[in-house]
N, CA and C of each residue as an Amber inpcrd file, in Angstrom:
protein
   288
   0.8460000  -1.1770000   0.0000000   0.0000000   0.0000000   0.0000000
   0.8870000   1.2350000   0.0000000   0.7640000   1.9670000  -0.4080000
   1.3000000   2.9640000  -0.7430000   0.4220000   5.2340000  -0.4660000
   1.1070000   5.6370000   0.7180000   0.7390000   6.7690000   1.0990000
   1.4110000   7.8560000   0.7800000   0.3080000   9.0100000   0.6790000
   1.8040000  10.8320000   1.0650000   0.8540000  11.5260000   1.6980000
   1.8220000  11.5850000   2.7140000   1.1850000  12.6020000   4.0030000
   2.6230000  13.4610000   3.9310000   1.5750000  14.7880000   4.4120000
   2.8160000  15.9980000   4.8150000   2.5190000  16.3060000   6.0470000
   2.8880000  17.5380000   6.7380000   3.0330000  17.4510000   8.2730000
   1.4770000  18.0340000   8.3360000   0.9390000  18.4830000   6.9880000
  -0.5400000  18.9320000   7.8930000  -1.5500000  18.1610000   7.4840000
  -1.1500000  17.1670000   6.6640000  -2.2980000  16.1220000   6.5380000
  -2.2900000  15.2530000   4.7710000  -3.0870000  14.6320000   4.4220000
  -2.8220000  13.9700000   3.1480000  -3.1620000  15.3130000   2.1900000
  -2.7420000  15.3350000   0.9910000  -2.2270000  15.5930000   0.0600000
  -3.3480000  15.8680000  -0.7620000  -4.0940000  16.9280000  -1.4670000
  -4.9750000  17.1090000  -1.8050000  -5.3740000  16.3320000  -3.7120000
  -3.8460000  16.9980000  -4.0800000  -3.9060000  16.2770000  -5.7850000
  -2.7730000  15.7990000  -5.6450000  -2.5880000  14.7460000  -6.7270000
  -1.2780000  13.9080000  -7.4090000  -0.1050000  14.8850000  -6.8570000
   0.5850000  14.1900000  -6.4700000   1.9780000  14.8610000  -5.7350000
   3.3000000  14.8460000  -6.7630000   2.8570000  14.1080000  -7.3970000
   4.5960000  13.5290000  -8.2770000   3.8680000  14.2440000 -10.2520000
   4.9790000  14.9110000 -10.2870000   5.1590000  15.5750000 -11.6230000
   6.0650000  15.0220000 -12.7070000   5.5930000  14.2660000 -13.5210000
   6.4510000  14.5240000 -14.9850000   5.8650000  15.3180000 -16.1320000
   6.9950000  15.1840000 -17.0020000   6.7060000  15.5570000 -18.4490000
   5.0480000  14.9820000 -19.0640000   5.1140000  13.8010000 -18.4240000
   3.9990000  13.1350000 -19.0800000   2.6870000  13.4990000 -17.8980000
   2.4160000  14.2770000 -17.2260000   1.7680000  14.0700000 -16.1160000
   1.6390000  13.8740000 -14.7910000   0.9910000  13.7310000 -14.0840000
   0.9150000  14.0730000 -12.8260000   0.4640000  12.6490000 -12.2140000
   1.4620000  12.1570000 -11.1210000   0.8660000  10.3680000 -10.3810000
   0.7350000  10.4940000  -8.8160000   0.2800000   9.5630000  -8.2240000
   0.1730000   9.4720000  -7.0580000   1.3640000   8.8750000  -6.6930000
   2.1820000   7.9390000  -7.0100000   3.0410000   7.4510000  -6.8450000
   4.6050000   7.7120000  -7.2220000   5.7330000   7.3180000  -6.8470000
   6.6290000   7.4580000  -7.2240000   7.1670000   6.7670000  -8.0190000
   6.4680000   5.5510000  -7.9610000   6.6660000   4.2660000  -8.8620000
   6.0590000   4.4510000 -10.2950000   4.7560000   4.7340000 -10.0740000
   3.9040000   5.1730000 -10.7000000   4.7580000   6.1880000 -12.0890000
   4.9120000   6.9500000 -11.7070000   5.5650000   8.6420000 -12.2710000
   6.7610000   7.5810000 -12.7180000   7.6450000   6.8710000 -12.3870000
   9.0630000   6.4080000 -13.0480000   8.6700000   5.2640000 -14.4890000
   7.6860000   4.7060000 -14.1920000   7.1200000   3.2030000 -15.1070000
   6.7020000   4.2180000 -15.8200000   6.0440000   5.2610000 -16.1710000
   5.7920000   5.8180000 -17.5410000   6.8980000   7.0090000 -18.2370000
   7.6650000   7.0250000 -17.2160000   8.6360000   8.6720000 -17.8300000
   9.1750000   8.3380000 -19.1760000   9.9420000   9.2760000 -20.0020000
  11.1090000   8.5020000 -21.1610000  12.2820000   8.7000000 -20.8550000
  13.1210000   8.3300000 -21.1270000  14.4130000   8.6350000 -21.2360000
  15.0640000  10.2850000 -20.7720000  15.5450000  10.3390000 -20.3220000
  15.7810000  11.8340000 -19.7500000  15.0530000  12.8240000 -18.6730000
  13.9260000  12.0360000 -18.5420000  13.1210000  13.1800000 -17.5860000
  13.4270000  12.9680000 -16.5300000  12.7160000  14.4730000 -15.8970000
  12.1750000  14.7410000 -14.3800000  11.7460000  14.7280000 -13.3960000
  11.4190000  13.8780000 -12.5680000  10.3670000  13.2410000 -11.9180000
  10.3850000  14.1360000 -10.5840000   9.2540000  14.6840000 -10.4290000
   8.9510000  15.9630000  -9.4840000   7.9700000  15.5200000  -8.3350000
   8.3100000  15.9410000  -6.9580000   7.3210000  15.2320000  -5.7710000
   7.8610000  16.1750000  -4.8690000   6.5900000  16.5860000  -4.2370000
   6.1810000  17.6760000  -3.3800000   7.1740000  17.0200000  -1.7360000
   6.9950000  18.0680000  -0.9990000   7.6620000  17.8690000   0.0760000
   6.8400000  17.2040000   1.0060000   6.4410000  15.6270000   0.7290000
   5.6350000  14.6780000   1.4260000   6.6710000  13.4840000   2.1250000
   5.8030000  12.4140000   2.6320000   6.5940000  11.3130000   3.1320000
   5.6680000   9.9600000   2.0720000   6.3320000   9.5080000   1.3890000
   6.2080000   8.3820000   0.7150000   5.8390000   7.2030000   0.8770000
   5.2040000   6.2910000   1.3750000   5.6550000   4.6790000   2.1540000
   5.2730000   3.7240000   0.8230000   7.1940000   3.4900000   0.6570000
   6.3590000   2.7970000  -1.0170000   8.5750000   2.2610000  -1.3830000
   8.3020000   1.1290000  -1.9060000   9.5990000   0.2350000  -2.0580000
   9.7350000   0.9040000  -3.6200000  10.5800000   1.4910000  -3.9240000
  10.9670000   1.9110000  -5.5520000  11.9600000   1.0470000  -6.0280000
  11.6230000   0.2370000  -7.1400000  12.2260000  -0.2890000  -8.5290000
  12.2200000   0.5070000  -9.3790000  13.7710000   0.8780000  -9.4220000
  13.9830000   1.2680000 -11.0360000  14.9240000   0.1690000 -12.1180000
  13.6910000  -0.0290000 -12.7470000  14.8930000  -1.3340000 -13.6430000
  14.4390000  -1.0320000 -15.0530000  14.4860000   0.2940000 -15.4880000
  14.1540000   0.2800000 -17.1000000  15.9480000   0.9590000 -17.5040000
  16.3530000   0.6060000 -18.3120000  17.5550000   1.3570000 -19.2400000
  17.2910000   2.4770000 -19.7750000  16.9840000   3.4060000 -18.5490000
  16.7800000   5.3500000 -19.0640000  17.4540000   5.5720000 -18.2170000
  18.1060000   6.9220000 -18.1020000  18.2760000   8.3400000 -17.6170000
  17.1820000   9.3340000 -16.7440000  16.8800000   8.9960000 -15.1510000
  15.7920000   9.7950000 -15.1350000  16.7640000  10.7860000 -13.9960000
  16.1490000  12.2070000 -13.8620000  16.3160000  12.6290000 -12.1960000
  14.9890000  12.7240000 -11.2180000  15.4860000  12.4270000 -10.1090000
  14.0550000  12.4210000  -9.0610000  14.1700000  13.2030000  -8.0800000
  13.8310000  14.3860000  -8.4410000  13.7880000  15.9300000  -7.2240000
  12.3880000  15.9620000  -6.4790000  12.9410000  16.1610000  -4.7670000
  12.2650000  16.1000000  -4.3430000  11.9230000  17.4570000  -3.2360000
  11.2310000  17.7370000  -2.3730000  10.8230000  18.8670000  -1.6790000
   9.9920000  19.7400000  -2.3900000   9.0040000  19.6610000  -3.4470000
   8.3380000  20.5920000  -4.0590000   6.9810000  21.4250000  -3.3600000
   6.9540000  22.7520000  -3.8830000   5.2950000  23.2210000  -2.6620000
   4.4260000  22.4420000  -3.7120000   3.5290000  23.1080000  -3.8110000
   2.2070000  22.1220000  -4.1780000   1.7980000  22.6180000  -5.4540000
   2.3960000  23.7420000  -6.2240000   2.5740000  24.2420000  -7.0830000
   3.6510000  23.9070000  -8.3880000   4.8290000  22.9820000  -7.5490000
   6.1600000  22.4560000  -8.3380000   7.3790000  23.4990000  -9.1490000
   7.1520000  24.5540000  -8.0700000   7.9920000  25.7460000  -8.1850000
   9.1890000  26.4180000  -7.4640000   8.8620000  26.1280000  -6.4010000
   9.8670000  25.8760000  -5.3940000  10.6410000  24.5090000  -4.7100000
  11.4920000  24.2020000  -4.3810000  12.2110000  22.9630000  -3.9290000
  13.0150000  23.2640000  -2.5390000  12.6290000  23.7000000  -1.6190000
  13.5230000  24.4240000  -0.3850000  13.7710000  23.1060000   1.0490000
  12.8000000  22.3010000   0.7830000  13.2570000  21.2660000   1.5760000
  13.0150000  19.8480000   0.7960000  12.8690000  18.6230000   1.3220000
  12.9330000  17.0320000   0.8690000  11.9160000  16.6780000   1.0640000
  12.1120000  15.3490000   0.2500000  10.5070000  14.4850000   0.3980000
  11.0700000  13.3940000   1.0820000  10.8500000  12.7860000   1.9150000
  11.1540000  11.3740000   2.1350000  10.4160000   9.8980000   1.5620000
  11.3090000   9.2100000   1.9910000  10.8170000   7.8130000   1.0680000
  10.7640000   6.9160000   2.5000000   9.8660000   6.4700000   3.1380000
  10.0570000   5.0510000   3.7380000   9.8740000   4.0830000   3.3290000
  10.7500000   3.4490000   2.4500000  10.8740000   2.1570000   2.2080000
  12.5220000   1.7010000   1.6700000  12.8650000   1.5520000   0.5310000
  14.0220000   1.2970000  -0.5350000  13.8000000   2.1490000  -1.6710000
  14.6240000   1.8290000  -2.2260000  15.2410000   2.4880000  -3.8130000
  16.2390000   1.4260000  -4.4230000  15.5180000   0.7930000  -5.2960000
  16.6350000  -0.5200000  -5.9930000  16.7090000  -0.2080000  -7.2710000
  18.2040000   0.2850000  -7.4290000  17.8740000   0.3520000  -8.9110000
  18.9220000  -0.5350000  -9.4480000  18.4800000  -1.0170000 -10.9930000
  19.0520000  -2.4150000 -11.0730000  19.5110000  -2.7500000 -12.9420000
  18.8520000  -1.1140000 -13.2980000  19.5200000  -0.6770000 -14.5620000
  19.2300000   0.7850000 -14.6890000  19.8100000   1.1910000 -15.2750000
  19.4730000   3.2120000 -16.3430000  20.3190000   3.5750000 -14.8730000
  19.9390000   4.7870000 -14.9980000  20.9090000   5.9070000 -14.2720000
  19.6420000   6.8610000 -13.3110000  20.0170000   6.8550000 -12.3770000
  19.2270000   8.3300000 -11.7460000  20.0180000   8.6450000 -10.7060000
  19.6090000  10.1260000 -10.6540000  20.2480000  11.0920000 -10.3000000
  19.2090000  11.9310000  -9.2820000  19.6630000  11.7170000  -8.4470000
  18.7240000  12.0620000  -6.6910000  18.7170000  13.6480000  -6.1640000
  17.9780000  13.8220000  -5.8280000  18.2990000  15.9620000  -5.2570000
  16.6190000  15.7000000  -3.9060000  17.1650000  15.9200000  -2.8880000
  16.2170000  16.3130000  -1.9130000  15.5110000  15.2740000  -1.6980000
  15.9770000  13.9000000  -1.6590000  15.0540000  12.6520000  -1.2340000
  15.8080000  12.1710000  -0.2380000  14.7660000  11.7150000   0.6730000
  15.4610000  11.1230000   2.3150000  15.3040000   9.8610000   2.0750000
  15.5560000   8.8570000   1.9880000  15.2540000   7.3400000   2.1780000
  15.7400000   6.9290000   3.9350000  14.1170000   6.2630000   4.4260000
  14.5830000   6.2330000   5.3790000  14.1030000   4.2510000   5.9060000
């Protein structure tokens, strides 16, 4: 099962931003990106095991307001991060 709570409560819309759209998930947002993108998530707490095993290039920035304009603090992840092919490149994610 998979949640995002912030310190004042759940999360009103889709938290995680790509090129292609907007997901609830972090998993979610990585299984559809392409090659090169962005993967954008508000300054929430995550509870969710991430696989990355596709052969892309993504980055996964995290701490966004709710707007995806600012980045001044982190998002955390409680669970993992396995990645097991492609490349990513991390900014403001806590794995805890």
């Amino acid at each position: 099962m998979h949640h995002n709570r912030s310190e004042q409560g759940y999360c009103s819309g889709p938290p995680v931003m790509t090129p292609n759209g907007n997901y609830i998930t972090l998993q979610e947002a990585y299984d559809f990106v392409t090659d090169g993108a962005t993967i954008k998530s508000q300054a929430l707490f995550f509870d969710e095991d991430l696989v990355f095993e596709r052969p892309i290039a993504v980055t996964l920035k995290g701490g966004y307001d709710t707007i995806f304009t600012l980045n001044p603090v982190g998002t955390t992840i409680t669970g993992s991060l396995t990645i097991s092919d492609g490349t990513v490149t991390v900014d403001k994610i806590i794995i805890q």
